[in-house]
C-alpha positions as CSV (number, residue, x, y, z in Angstrom):
1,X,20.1,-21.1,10.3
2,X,17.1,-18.5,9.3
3,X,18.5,-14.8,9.3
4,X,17.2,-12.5,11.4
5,X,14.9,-9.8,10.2
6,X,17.7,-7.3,10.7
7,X,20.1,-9.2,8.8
8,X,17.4,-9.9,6.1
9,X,16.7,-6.4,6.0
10,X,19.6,-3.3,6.3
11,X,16.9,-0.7,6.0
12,X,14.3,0.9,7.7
13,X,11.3,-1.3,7.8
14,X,8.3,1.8,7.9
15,X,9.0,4.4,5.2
16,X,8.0,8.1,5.2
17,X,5.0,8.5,2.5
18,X,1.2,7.4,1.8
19,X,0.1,3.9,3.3
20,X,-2.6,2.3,2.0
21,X,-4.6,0.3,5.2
22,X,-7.8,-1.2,3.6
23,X,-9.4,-0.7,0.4
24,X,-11.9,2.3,0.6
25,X,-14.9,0.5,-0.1
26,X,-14.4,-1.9,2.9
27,X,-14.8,1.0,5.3
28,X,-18.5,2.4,5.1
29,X,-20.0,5.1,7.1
30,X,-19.9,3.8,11.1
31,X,-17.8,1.0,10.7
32,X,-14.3,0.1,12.9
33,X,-11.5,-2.0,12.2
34,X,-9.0,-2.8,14.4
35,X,-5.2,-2.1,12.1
36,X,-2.2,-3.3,12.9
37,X,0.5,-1.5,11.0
38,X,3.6,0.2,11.2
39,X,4.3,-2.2,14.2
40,X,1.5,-0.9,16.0
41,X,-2.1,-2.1,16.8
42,X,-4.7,0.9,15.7
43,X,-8.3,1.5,15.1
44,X,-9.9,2.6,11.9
45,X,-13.3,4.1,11.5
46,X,-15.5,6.1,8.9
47,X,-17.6,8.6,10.9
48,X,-21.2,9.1,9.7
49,X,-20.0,12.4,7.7
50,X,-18.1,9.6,5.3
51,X,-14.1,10.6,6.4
52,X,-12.2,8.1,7.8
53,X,-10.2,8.6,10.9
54,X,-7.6,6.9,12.7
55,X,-6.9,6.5,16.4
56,X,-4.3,4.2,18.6
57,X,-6.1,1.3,19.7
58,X,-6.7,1.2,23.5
59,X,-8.5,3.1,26.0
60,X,-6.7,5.3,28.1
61,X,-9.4,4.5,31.3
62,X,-8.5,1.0,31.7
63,X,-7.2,-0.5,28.3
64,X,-9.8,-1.9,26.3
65,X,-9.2,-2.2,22.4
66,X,-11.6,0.3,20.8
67,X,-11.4,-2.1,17.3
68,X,-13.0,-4.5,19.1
69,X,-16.4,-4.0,20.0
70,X,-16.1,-0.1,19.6
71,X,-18.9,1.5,17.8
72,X,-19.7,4.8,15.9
73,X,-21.6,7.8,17.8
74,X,-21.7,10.3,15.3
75,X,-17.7,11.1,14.1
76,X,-16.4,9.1,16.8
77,X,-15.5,6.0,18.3
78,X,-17.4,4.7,21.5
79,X,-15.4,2.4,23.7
80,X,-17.5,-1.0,24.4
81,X,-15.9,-1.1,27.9
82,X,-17.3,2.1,29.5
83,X,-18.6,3.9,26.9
84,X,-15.8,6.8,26.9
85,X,-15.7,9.0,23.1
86,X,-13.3,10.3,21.3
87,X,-13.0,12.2,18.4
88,X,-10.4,11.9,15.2
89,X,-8.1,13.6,16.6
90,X,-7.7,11.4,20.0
91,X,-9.4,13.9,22.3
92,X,-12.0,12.8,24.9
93,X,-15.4,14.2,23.6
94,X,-17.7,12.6,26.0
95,X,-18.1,10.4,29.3
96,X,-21.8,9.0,29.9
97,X,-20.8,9.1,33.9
98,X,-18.8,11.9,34.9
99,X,-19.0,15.6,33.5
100,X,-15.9,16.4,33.7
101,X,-13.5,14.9,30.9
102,X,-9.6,14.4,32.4
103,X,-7.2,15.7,31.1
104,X,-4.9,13.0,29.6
105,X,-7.9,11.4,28.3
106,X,-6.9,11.0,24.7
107,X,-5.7,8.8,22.0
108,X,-2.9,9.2,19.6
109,X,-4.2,10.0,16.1
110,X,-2.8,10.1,12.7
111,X,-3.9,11.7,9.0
112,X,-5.8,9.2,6.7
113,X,-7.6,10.0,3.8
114,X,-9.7,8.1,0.6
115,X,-6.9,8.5,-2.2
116,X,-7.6,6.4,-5.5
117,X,-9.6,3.7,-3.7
118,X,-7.5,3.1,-0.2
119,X,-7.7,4.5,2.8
120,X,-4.2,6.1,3.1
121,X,-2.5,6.6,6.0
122,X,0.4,9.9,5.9
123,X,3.3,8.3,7.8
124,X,6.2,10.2,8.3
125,X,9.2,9.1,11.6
126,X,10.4,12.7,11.9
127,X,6.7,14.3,12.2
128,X,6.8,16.1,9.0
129,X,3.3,16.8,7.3
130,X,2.9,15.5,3.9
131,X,5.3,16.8,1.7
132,X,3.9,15.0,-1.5
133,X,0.9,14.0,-3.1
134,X,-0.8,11.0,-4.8
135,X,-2.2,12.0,-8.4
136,X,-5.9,11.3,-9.0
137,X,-6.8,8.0,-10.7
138,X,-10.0,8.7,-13.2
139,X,-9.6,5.1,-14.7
140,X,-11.6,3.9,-11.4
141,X,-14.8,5.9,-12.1
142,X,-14.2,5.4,-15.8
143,X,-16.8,3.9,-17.8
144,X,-13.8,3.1,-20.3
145,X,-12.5,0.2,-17.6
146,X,-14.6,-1.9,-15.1
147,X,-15.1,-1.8,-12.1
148,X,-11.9,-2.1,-9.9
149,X,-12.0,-5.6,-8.8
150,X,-9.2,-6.5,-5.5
151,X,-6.5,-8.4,-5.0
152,X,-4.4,-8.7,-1.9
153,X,-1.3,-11.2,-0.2
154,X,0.2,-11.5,3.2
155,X,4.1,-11.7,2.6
156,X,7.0,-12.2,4.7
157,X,9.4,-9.2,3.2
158,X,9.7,-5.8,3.1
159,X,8.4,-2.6,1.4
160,X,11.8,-1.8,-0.4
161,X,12.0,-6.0,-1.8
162,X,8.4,-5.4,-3.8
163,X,9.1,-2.2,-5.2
164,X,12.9,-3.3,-6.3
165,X,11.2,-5.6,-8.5
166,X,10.2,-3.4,-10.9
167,X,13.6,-2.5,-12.4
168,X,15.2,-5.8,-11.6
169,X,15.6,-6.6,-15.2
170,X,16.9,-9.8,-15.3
171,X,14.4,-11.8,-13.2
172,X,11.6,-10.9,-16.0
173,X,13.9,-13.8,-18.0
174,X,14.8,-16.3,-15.8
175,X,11.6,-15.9,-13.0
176,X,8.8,-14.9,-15.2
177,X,10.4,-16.7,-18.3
178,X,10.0,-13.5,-20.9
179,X,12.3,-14.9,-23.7
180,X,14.9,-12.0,-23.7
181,X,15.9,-8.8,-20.7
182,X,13.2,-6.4,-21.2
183,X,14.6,-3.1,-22.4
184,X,14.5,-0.4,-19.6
185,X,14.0,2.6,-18.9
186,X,14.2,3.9,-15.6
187,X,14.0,8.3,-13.9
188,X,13.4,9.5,-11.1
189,X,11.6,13.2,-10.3
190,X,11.4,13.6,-6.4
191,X,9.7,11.2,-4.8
192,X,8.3,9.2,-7.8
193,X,9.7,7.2,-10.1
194,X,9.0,5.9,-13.5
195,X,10.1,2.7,-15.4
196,X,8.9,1.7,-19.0
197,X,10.3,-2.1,-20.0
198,X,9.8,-3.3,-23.5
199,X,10.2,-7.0,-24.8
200,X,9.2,-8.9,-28.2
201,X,6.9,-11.7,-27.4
202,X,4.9,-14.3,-29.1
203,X,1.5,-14.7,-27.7
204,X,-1.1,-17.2,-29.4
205,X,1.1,-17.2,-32.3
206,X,1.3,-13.1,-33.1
207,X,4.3,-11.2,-32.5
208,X,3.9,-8.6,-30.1
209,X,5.5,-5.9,-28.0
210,X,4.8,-6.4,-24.0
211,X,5.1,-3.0,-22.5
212,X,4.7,-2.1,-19.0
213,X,4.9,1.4,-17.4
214,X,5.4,1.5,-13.8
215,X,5.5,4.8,-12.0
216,X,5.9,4.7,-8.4
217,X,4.4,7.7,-5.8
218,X,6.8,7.5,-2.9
219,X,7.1,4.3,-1.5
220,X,3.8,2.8,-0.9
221,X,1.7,3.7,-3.7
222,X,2.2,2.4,-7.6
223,X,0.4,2.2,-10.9
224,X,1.1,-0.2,-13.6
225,X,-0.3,0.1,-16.8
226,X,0.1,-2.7,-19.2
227,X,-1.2,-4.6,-21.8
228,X,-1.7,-8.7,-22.6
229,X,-5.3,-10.0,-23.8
230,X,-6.2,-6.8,-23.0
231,X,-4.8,-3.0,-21.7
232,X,-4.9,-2.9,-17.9
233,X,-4.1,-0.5,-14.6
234,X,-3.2,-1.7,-11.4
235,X,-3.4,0.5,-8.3
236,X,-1.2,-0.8,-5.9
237,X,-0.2,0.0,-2.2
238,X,1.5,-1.8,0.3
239,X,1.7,-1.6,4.2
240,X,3.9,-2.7,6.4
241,X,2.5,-4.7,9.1
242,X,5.8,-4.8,11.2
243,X,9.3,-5.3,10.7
244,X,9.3,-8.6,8.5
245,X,5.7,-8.7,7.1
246,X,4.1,-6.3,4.3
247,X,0.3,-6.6,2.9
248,X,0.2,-5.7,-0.7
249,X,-3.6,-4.1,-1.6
250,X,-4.1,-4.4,-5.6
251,X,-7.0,-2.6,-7.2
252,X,-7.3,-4.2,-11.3
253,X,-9.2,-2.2,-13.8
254,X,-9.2,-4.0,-17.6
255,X,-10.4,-1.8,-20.8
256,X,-13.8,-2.7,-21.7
257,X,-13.3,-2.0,-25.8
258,X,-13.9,-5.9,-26.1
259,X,-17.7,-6.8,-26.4
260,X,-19.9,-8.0,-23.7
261,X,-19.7,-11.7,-24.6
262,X,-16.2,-12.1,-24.5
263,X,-15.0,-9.7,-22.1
264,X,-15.9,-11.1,-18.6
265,X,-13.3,-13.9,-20.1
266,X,-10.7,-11.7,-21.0
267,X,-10.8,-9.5,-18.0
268,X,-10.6,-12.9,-15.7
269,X,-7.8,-14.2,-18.0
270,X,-6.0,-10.9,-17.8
271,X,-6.2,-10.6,-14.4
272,X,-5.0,-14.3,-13.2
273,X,-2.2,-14.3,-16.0
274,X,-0.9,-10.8,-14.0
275,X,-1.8,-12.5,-10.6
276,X,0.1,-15.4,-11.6
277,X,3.3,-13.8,-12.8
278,X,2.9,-11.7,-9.4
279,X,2.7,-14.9,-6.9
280,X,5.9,-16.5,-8.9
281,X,8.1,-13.7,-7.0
282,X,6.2,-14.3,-3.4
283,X,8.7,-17.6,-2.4
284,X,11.9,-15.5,-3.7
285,X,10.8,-12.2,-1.4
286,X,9.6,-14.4,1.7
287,X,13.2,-16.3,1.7
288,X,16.2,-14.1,0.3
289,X,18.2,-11.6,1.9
290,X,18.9,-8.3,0.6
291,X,22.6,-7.5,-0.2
292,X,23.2,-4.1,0.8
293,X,26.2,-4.0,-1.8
294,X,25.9,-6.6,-4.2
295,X,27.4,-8.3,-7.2
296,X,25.9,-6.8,-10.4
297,X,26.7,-7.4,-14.0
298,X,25.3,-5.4,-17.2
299,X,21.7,-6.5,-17.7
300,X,20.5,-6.1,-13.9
301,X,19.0,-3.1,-14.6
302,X,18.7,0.3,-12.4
303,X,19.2,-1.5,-8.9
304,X,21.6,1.3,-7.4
305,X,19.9,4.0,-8.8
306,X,16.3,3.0,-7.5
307,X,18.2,1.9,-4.1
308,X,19.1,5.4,-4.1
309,X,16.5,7.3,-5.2
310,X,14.3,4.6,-2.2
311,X,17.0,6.3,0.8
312,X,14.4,9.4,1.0
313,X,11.6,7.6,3.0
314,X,13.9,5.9,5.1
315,X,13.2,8.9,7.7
316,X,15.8,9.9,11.1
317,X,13.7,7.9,13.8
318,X,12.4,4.7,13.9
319,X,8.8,3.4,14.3
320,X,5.4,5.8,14.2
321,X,5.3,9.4,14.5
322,X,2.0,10.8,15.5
323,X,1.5,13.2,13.0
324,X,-1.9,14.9,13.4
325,X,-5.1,16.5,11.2
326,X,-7.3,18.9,12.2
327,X,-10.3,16.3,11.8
328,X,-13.2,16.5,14.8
């Protein structure tokens, strides 16, 4: 018998922090997009002054889903249905008909913002305003690196499962078949954390050092900088589409110090050798459990410590708070 989510799962499935809900350059000026995340259907649109805003999805008149059909006027979103506008932050700006706008006309609205490439959603169950930052990423602007080039899966798991990964030491060996444990080291400052693994390797018949350095901005947001054929970045963020199922959004950037004639082919084989290694964990996250209290042994790496350190962005209250920006 298939476990349910909950017993799959003993913790929360939306954490507190910055969400990444499409890639930035998906979203030009007077598009929509109809979002479900966070267990919740919403609409996502760039006004024609470039920000991005975010609204609940249906029409308070009579119910129609303003990510479908819904169009830009200006900085807000025009239901197809009757026409009915509202603004960033949910309120009722305009009704073709009638001049006088009712009262409970408006839409729940929440804080997004372009950070390093996604449009970012601030989610937080207990209302709070952000109470942490994401750091800039220069590298994708950089004429040092290429252009950021995307990656994203579908999976069946949750946020906490992905971002475990990272210091689950032995499943480097026996999963992605390094030929030792990768020495690590693992800290934690806040709501970030930062993990550095080191393993000798024999690539193409040199020795060599594969380092990775992982740090993570509260629970959604991640950079990895490592190096194979090539040094890379990956910008990472994952979101939560409801309780059991997570997109993960990945943004690659190789360094260009290889000449033009080889480096398209070393940036593609950089690229699929991280991709592959990635989609070798998909089948273990879409059918374990996670065992709230489980067996370890010396060599499993910082499991309880990152489980602890991940308990901040668990929040008091389930599901979506609307938390909201002064945007027009």
């Amino acid at each position: 018998m298939t476990p349910s989510t909950d017993q799959r799962f003993p913790f929360a499935p939306y954490p507190n922090g910055w969400i990444g809900l499409a890639y930035s350059h998906e979203l030009k000026r007077g598009d929509v997009r109809a979002v479900t995340a966070l267990g919740r259907r919403m609409t996502l649109f760039r006004g024609q002054d470039g920000a991005p805003r975010l609204v609940s999805a249906y029409c308070p008149h009579l119910g129609a889903d303003l990510g479908v059909g819904g169009s830009v006027v200006d900085n807000t979103i025009r239901c197809p249905f009757h026409g009915w506008r509202f603004d960033g932050s949910g309120a009722c700006t305009h009704i073709d008909y009638a001049p006088k706008i009712p009262p409970k006309a408006r839409l729940d609205s929440w804080p997004v913002r372009d950070l390093n490439g996604f449009v970012m959603l601030w989610h937080d169950s207990d209302g709070r305003a952000p109470w942490f930052e994401l750091p800039p990423a220069p590298e994708l602007d950089s004429d040092e690196w290429t252009a950021p080039r995307p990656v994203s899966y579908t999976i069946k798991t949750r946020w906490r499962e992905i971002l475990e990964n990272a210091v689950d030491s032995a499943h480097f060996q026996a999963l992605h078949r390094y030929p030792e444990v990768p020495t690590l080291a693992f800290r934690t400052d806040g709501p970030r954390f930062y993990m550095t693994s080191h393993v000798p390797w024999t690539r193409f018949g040199r020795k060599v050092t594969v380092q990775l350095d992982i740090e993570s901005h509260g629970p959604c947001f991640g950079v990895t900088r490592g190096v194979s054929e090539l040094p890379f970045i990956v910008f990472s963020s994952h979101m939560p589409i409801d309780a059991n199922t997570t997109t993960h959004r990945m943004l690659f950037v190789v360094s260009k110090r290889v000449p033009l004639p080889f480096r398209e082919l070393l940036v593609r084989l950089v690229i699929r050798s991280a991709v592959r290694e990635y989609e070798r964990d998909i089948p273990i996250w879409e059918n374990k459990i996670c065992i709230e209290r489980p067996v370890l042994c010396g060599g499993d790496g910082p499991i309880i410590k990152f489980r602890s350190w991940a308990k901040q962005f668990y929040g008091s209250k389930p599901g979506l708070t609307v938390v909201t920006d002064d945007v027009g």
